[in-house]
N, C-alpha and C positions, 0 to 999 in steps of 0.2 A: 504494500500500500504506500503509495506515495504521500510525502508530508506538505501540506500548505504553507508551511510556514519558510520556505524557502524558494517563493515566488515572491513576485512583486506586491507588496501591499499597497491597500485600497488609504483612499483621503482620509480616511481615520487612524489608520492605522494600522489597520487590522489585513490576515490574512483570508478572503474570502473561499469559502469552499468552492472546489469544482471535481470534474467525474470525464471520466475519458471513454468512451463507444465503442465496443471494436462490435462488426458483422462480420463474420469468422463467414459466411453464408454464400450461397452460390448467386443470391437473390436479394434485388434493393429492398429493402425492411423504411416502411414510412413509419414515421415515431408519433404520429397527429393522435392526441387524445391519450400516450402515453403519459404516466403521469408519475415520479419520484417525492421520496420528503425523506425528513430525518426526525418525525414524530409519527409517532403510531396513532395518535388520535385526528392525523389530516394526512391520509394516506397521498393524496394528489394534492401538496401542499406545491407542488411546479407542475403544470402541464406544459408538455413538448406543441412547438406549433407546427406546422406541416413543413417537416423535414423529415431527409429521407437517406441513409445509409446504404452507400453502396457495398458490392459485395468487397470483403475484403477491405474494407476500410474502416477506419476511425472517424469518432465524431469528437 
């Protein structure tokens, strides 16, 4: 797992979280209405907008 804290920080200060995509996949995977968080109680606390991974890449 990579560390945030050894990117560039944000005007506060602070190190902002981020996530990195691979589609390992044969097939573009569109992410629209996919949804991540980092609380259990607001599972789609980020929905993705209509972006789309190609095969064999990173987002």
């Amino acid at each position: 797992m990579a560390s945030n804290d050894s990117t560039v920080a944000d005007d506060e200060g602070q190190w902002p979280d981020w996530i990195e995509l691979y589609n390992g996949g044969n097939e573009t995977v569109n992410l629209s209405g996919w949804g991540i968080s980092d609380d259990p109680e607001r599972p789609y606390r980020w929905v993705f907008p209509s972006v789309e991974i190609g095969p064999s890449s990173y987002l």
